[in-house]
PDB file as gemmi writes it, atoms N, CA and C in Angstrom:
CRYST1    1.000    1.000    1.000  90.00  90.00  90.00 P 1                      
ATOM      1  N   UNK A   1      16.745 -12.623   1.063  1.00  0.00           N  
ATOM      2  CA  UNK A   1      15.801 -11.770   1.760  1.00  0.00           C  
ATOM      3  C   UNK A   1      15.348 -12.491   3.016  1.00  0.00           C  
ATOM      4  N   UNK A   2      15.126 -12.030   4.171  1.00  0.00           N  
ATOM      5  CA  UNK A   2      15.131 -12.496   5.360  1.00  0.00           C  
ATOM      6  C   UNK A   2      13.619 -12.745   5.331  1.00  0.00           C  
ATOM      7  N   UNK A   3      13.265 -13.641   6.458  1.00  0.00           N  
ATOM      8  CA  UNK A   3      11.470 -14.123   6.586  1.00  0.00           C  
ATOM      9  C   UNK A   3      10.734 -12.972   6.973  1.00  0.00           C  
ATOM     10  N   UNK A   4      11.099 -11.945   7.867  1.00  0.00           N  
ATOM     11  CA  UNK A   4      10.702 -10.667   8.182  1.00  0.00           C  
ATOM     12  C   UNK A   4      10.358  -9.856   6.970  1.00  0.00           C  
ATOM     13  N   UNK A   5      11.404  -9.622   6.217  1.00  0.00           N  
ATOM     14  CA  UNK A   5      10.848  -8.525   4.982  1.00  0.00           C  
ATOM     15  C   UNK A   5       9.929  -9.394   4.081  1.00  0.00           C  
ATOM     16  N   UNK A   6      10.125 -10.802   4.165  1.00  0.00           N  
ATOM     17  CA  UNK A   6       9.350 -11.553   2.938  1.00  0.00           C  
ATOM     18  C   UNK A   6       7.835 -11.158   3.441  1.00  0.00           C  
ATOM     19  N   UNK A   7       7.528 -11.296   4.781  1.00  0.00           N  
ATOM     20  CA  UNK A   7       6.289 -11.516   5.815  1.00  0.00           C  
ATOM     21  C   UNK A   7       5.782  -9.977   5.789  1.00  0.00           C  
ATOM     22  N   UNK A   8       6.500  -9.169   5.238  1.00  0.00           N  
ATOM     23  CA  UNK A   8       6.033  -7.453   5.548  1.00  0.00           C  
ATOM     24  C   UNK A   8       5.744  -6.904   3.871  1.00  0.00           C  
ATOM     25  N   UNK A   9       6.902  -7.974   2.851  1.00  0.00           N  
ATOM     26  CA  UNK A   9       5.870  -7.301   1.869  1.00  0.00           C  
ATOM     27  C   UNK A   9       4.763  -8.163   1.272  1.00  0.00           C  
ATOM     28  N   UNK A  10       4.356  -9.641   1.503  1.00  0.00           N  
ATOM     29  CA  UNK A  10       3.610 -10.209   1.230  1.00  0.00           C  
ATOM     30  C   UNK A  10       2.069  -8.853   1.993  1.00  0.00           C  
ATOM     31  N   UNK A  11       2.291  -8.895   3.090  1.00  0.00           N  
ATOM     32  CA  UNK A  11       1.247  -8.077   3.850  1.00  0.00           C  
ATOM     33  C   UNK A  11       0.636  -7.146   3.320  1.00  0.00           C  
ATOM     34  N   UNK A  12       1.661  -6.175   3.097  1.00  0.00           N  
ATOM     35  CA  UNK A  12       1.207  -4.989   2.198  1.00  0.00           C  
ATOM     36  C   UNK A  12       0.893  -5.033   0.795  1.00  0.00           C  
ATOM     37  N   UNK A  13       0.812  -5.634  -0.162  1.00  0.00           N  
ATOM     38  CA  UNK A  13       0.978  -6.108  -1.495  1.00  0.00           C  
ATOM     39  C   UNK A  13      -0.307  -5.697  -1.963  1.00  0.00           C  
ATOM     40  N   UNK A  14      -0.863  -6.125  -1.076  1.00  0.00           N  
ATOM     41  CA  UNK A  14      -2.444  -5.297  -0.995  1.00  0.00           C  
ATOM     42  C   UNK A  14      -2.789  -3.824  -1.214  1.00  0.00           C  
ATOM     43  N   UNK A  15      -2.335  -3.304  -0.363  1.00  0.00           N  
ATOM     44  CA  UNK A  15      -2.097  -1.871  -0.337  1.00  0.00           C  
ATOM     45  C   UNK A  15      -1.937  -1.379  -1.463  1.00  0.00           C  
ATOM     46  N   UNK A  16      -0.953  -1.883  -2.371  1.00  0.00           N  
ATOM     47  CA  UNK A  16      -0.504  -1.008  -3.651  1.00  0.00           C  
ATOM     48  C   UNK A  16      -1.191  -1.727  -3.951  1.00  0.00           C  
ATOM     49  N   UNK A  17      -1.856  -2.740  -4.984  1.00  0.00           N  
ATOM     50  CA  UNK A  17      -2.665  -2.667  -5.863  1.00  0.00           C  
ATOM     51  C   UNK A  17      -3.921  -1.741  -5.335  1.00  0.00           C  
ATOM     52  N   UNK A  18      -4.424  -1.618  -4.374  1.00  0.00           N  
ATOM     53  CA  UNK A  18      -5.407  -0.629  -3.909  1.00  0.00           C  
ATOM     54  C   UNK A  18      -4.929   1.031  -4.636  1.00  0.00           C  
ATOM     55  N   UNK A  19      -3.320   1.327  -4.339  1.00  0.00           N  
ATOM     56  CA  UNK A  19      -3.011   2.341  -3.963  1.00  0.00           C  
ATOM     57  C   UNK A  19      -3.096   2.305  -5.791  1.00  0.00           C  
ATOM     58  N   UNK A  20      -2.500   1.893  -6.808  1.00  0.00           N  
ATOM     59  CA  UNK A  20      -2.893   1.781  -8.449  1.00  0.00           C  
ATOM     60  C   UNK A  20      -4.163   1.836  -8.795  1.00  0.00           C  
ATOM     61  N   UNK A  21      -4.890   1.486  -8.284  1.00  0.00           N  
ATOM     62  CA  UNK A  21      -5.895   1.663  -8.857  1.00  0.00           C  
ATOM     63  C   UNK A  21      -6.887   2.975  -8.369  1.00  0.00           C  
ATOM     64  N   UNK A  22      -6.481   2.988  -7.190  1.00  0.00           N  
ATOM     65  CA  UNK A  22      -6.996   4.520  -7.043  1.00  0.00           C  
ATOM     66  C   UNK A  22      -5.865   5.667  -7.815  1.00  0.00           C  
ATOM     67  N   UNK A  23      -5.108   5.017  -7.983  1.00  0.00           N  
ATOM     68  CA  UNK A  23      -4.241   6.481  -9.211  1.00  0.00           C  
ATOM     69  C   UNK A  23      -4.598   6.515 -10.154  1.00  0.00           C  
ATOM     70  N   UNK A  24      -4.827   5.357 -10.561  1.00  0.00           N  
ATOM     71  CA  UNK A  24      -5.855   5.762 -12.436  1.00  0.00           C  
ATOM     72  C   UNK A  24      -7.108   5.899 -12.356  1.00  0.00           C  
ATOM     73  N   UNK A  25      -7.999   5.962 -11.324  1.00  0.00           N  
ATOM     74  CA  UNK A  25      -9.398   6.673 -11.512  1.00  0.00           C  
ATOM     75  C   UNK A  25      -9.442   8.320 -11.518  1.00  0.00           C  
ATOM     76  N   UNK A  26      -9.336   8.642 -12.400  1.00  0.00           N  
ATOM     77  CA  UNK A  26      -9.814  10.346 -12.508  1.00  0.00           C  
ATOM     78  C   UNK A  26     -10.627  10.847 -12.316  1.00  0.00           C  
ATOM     79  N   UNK A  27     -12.013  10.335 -11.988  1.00  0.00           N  
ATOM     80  CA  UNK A  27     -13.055  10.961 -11.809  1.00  0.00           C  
ATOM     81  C   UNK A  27     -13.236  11.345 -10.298  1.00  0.00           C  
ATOM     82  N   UNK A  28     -14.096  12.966 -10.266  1.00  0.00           N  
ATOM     83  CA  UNK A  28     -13.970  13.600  -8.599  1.00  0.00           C  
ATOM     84  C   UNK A  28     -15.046  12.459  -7.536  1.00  0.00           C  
ATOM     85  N   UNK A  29     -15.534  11.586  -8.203  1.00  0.00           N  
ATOM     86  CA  UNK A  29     -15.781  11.070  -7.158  1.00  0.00           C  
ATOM     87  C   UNK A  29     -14.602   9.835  -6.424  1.00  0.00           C  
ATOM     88  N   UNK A  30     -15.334   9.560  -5.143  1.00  0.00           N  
ATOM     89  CA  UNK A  30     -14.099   8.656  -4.996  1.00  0.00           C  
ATOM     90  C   UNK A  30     -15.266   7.449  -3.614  1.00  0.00           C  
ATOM     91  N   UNK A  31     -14.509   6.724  -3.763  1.00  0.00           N  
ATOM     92  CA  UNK A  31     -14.829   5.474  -2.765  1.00  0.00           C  
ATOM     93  C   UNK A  31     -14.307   5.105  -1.412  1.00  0.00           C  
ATOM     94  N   UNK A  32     -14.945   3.996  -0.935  1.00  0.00           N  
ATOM     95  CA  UNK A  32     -13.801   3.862   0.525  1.00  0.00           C  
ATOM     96  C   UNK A  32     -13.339   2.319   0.426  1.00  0.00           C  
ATOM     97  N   UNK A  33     -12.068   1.741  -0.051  1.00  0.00           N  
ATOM     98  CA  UNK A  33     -11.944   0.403   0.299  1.00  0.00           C  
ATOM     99  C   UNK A  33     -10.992   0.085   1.571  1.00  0.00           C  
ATOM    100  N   UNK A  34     -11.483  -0.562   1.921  1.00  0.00           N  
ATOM    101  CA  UNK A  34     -10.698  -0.547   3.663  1.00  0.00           C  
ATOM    102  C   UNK A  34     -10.250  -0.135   4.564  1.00  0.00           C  
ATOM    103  N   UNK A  35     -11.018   1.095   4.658  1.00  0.00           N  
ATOM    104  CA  UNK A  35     -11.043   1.904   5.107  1.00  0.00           C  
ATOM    105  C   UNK A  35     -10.156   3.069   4.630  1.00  0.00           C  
ATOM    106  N   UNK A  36     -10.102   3.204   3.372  1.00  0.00           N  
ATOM    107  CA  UNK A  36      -9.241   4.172   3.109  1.00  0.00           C  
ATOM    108  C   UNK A  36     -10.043   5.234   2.129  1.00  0.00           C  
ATOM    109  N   UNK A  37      -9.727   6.318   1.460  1.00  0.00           N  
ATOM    110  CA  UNK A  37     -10.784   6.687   0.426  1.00  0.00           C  
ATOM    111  C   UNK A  37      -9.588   7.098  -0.702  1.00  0.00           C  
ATOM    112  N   UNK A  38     -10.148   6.817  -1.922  1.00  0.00           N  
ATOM    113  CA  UNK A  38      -9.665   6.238  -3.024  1.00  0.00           C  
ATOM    114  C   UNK A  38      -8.952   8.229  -3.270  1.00  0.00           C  
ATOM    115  N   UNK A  39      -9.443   8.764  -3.307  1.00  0.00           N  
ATOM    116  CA  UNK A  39      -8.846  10.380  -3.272  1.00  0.00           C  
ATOM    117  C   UNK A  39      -7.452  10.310  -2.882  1.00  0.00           C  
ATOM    118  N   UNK A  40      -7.661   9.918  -1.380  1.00  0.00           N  
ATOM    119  CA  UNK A  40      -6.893   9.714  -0.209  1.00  0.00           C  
ATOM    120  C   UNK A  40      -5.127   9.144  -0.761  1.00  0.00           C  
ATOM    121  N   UNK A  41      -5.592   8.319  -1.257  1.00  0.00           N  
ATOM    122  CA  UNK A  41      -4.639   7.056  -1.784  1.00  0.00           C  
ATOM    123  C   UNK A  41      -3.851   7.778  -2.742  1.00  0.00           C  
ATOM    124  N   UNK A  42      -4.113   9.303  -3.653  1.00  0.00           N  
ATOM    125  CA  UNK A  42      -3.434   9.903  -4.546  1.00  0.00           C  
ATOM    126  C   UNK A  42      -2.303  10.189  -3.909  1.00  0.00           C  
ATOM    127  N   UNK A  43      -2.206  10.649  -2.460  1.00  0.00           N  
ATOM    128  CA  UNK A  43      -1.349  11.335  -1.703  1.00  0.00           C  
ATOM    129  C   UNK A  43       0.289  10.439  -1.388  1.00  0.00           C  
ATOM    130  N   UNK A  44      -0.195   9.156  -1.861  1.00  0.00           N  
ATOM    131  CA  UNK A  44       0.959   8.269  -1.436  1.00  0.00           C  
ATOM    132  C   UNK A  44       1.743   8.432  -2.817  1.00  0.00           C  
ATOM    133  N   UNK A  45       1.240   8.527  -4.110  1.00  0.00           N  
ATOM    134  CA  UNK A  45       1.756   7.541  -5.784  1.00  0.00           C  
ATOM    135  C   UNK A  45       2.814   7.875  -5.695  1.00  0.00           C  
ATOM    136  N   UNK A  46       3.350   9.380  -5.351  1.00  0.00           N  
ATOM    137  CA  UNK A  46       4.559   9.496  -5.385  1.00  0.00           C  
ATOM    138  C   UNK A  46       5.457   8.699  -4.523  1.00  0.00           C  
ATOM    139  N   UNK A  47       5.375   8.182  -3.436  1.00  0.00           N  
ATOM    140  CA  UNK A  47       5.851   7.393  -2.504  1.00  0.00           C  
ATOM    141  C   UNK A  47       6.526   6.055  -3.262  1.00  0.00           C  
ATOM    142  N   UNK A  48       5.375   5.350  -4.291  1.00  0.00           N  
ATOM    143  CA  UNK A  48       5.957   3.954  -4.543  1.00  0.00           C  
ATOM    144  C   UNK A  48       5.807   4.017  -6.030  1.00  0.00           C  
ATOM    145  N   UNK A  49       6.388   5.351  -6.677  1.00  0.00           N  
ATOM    146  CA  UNK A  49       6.182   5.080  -8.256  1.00  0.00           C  
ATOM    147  C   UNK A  49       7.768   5.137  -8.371  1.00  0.00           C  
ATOM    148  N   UNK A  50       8.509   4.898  -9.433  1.00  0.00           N  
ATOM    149  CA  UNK A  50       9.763   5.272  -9.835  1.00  0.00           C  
ATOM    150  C   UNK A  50      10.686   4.572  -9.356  1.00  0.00           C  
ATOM    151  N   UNK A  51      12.476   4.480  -9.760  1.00  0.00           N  
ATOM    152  CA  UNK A  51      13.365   3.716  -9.818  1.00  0.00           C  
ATOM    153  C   UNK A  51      13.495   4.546  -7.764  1.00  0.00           C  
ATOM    154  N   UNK A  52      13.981   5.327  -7.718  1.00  0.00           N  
ATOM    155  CA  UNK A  52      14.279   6.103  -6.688  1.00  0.00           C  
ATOM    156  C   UNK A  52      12.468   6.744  -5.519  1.00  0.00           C  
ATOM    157  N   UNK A  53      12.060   6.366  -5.384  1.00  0.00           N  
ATOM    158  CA  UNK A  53      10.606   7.300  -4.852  1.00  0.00           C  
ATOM    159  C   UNK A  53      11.064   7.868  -3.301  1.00  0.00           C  
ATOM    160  N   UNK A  54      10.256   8.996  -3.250  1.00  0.00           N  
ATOM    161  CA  UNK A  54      10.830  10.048  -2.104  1.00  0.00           C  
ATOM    162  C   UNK A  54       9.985   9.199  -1.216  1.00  0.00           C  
ATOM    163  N   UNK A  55      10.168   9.885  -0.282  1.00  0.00           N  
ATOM    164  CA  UNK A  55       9.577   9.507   1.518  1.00  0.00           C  
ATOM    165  C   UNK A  55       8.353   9.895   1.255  1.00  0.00           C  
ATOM    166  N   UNK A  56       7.444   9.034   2.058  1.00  0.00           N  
ATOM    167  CA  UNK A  56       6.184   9.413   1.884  1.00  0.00           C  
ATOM    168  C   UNK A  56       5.735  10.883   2.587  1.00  0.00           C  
ATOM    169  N   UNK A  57       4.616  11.530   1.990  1.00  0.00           N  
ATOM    170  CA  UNK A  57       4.381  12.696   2.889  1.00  0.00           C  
ATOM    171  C   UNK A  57       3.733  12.389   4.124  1.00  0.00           C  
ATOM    172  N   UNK A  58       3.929  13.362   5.034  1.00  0.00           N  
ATOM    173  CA  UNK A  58       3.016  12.979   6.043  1.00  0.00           C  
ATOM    174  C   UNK A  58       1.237  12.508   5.972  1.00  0.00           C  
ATOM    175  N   UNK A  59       0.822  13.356   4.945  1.00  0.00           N  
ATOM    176  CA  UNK A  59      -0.506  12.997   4.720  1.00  0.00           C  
ATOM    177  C   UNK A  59      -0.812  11.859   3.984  1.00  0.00           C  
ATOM    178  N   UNK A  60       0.287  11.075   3.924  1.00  0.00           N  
ATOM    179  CA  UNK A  60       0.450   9.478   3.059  1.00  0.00           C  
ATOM    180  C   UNK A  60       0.489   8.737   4.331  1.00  0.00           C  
ATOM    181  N   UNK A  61       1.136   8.972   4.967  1.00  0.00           N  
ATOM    182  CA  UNK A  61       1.211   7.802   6.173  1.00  0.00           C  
ATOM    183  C   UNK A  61       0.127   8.061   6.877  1.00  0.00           C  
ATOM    184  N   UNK A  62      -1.241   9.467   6.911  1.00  0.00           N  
ATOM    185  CA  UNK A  62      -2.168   9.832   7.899  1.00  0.00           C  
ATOM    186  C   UNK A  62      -3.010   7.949   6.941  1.00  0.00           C  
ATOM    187  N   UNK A  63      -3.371   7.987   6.144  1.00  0.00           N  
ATOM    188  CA  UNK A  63      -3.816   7.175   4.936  1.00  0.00           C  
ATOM    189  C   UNK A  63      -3.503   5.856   5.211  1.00  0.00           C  
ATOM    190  N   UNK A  64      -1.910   5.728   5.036  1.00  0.00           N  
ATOM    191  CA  UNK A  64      -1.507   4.407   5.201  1.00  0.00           C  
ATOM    192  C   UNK A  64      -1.908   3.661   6.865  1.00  0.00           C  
ATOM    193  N   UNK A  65      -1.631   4.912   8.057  1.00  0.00           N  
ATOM    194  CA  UNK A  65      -1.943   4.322   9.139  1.00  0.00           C  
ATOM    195  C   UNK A  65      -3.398   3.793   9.203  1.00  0.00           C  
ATOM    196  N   UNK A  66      -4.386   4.642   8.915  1.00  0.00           N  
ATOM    197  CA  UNK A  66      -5.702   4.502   8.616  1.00  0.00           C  
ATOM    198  C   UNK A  66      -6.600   3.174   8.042  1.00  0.00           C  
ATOM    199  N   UNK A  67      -5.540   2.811   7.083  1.00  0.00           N  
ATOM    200  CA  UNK A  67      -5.929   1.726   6.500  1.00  0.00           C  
ATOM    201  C   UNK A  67      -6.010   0.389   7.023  1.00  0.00           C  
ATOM    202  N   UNK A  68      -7.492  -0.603   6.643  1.00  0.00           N  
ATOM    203  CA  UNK A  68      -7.191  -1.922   7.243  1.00  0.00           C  
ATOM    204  C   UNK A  68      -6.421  -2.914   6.344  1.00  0.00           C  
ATOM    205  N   UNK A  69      -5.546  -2.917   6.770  1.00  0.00           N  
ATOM    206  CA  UNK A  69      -4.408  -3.555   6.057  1.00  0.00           C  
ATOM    207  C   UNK A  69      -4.726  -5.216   6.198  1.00  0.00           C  
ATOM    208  N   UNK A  70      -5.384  -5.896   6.803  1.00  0.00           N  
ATOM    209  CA  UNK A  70      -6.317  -7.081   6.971  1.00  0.00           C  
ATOM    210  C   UNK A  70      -7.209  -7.396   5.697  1.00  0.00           C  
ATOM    211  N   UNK A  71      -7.522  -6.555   5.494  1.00  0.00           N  
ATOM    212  CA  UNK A  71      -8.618  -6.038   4.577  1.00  0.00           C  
ATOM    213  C   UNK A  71      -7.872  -6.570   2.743  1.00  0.00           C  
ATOM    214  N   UNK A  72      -6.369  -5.484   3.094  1.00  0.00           N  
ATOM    215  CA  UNK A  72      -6.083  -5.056   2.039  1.00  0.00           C  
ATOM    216  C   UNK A  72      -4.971  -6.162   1.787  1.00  0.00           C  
ATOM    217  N   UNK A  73      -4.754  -7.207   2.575  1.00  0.00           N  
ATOM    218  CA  UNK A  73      -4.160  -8.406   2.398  1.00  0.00           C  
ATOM    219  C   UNK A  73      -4.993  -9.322   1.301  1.00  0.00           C  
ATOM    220  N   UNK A  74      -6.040  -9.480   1.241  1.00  0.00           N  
ATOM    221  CA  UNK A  74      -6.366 -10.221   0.713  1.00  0.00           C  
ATOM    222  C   UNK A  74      -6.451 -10.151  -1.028  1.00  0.00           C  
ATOM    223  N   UNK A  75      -5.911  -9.040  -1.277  1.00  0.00           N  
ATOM    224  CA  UNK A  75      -5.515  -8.581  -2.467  1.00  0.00           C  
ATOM    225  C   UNK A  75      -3.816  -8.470  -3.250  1.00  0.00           C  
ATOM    226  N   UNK A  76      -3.733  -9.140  -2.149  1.00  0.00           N  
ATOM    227  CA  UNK A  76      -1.532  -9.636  -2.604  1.00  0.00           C  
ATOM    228  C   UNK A  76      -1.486 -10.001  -3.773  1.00  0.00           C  
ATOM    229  N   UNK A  77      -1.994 -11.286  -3.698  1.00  0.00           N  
ATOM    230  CA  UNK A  77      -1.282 -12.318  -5.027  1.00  0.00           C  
ATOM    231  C   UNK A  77      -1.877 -11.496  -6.422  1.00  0.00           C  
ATOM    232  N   UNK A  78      -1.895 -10.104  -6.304  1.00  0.00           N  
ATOM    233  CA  UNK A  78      -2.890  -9.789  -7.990  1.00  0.00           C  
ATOM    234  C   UNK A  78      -2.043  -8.749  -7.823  1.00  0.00           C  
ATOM    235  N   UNK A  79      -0.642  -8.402  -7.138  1.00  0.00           N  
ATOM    236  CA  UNK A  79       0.323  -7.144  -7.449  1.00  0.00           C  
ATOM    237  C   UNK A  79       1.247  -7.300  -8.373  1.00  0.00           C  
ATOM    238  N   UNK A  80       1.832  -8.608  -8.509  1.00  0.00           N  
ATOM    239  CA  UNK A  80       2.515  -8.621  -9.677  1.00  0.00           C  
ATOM    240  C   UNK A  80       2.112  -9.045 -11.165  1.00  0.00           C  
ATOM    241  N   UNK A  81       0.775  -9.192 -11.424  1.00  0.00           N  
ATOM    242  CA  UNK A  81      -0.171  -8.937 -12.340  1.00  0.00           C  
ATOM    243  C   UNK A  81      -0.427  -7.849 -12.787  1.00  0.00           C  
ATOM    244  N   UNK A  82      -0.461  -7.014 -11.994  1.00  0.00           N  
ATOM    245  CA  UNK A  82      -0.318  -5.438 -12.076  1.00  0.00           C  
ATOM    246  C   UNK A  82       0.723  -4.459 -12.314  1.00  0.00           C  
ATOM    247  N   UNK A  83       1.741  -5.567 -12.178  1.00  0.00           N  
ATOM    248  CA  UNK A  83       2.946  -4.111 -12.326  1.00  0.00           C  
ATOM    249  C   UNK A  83       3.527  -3.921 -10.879  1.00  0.00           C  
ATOM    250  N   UNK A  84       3.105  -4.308 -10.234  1.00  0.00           N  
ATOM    251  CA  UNK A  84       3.507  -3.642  -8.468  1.00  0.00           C  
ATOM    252  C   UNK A  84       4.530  -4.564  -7.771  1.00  0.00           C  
ATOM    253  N   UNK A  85       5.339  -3.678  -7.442  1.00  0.00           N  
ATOM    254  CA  UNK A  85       6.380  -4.060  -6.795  1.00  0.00           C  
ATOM    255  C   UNK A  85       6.260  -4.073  -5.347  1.00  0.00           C  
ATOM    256  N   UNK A  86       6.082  -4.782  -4.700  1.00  0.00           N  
ATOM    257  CA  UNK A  86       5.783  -4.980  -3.767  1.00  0.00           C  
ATOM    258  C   UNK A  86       7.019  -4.771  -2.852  1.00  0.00           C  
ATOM    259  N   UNK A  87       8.454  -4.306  -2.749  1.00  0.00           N  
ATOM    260  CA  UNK A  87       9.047  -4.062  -2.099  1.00  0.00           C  
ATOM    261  C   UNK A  87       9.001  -2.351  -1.666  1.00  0.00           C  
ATOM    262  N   UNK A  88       8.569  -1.778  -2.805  1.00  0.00           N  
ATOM    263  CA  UNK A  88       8.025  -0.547  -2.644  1.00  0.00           C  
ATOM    264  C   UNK A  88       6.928   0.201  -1.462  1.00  0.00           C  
ATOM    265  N   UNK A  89       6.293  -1.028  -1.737  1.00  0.00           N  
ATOM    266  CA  UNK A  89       5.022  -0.919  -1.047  1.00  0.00           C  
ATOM    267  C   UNK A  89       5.364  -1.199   0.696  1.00  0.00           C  
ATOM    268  N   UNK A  90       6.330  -2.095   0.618  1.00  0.00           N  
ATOM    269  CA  UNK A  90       6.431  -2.630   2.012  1.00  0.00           C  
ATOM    270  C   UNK A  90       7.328  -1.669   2.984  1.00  0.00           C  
ATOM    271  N   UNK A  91       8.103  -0.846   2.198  1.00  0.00           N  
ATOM    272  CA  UNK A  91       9.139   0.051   2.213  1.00  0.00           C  
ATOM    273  C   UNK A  91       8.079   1.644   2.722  1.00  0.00           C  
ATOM    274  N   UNK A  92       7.231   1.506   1.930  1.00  0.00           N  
ATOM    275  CA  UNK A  92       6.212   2.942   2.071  1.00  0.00           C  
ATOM    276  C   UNK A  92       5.424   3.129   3.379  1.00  0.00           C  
ATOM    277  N   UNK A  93       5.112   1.468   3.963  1.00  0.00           N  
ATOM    278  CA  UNK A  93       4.578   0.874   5.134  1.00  0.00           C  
ATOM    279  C   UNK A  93       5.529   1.521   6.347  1.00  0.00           C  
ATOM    280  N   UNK A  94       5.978   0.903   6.057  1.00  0.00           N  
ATOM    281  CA  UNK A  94       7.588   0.949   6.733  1.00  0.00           C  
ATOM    282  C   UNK A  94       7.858   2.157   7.785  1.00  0.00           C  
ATOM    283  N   UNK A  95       7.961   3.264   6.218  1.00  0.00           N  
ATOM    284  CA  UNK A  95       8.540   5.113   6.889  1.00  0.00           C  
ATOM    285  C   UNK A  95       7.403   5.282   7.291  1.00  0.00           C  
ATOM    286  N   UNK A  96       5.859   4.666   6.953  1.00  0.00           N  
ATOM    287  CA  UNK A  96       4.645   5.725   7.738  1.00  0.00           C  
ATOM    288  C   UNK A  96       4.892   4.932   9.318  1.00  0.00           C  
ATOM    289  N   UNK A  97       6.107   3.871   9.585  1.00  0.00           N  
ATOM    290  CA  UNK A  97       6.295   4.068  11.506  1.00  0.00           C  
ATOM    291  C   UNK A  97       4.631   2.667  11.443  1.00  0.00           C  
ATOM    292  N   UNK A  98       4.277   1.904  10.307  1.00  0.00           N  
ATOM    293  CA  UNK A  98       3.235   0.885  10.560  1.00  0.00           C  
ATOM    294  C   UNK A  98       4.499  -0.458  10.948  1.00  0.00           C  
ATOM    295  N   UNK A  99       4.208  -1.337  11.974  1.00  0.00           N  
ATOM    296  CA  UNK A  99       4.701  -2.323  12.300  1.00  0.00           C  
ATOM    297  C   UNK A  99       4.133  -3.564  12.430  1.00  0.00           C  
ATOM    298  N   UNK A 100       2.872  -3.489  12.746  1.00  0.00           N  
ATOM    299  CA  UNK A 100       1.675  -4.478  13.127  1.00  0.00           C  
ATOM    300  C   UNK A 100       1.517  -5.032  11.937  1.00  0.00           C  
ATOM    301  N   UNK A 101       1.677  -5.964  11.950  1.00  0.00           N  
ATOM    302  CA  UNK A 101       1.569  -7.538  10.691  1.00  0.00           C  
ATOM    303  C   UNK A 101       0.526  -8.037  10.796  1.00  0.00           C  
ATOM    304  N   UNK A 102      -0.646  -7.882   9.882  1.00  0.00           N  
ATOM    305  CA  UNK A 102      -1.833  -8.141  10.377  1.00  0.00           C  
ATOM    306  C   UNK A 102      -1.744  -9.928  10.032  1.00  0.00           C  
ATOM    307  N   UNK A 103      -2.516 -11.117  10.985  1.00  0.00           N  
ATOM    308  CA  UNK A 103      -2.170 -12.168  10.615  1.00  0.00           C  
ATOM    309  C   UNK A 103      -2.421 -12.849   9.383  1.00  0.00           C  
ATOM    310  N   UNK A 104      -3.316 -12.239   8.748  1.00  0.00           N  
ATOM    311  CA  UNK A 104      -3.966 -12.844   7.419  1.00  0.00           C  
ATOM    312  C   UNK A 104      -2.978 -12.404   6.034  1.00  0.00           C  
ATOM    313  N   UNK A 105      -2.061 -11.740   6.918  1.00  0.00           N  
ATOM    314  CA  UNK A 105      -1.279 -11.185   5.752  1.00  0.00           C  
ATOM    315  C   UNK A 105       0.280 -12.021   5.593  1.00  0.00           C  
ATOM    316  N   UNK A 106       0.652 -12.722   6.719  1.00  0.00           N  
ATOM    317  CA  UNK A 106       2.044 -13.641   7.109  1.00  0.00           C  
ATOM    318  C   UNK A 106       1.816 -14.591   5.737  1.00  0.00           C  
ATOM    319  N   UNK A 107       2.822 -14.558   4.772  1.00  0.00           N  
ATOM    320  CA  UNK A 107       3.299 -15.780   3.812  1.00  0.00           C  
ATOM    321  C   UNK A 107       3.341 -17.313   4.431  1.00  0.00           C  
TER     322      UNK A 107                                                      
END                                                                             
């Protein structure tokens, strides 16, 4: 795996554990972590669940662009504790057209 993809899914790693845990809260209320709102975050699951996951919808990447991904770095190292595949995640980044590597997020 090249230093580029290592450096893009360390970054995002964040993101999906954010993006899990707003999928298992059921209740209608919802929160904002980093700028995102936990509702919000339903719109992606399909994006990074499954062997195969479709393209994100557009209203996944309105979300993903939205998000402070600075923020949501600092929550990496607790994705594969979780279940999260973090190539998924970096991949979901990716099609929403996000490029900007926030620095706190570089391996």
């Amino acid at each position: 795996m090249g230093k580029n993809n290592t450096k893009t899914l360390m970054q995002f790693a964040a993101f999906a554990m954010v993006l899990t845990v707003a999928t298992m809260v059921k209740e209608a209320t919802s929160m904002s972590i980093c700028n995102m709102d936990t509702n919000d975050m339903q719109k992606c699951r399909p994006a990074i669940t499954g062997n195969n996951p479709p393209p994100p919808l557009d209203e996944c990447c309105v979300v993903v662009r939205a998000a402070n991904l600075g923020c949501l770095c600092r929550f990496k190292f607790y994705l594969p504790i979780l279940g999260i595949d973090p190539s998924k995640v970096a991949a979901l980044v990716a099609k929403c057209g996000v490029t900007t590597i926030p620095r706190g997020c570089q391996a």
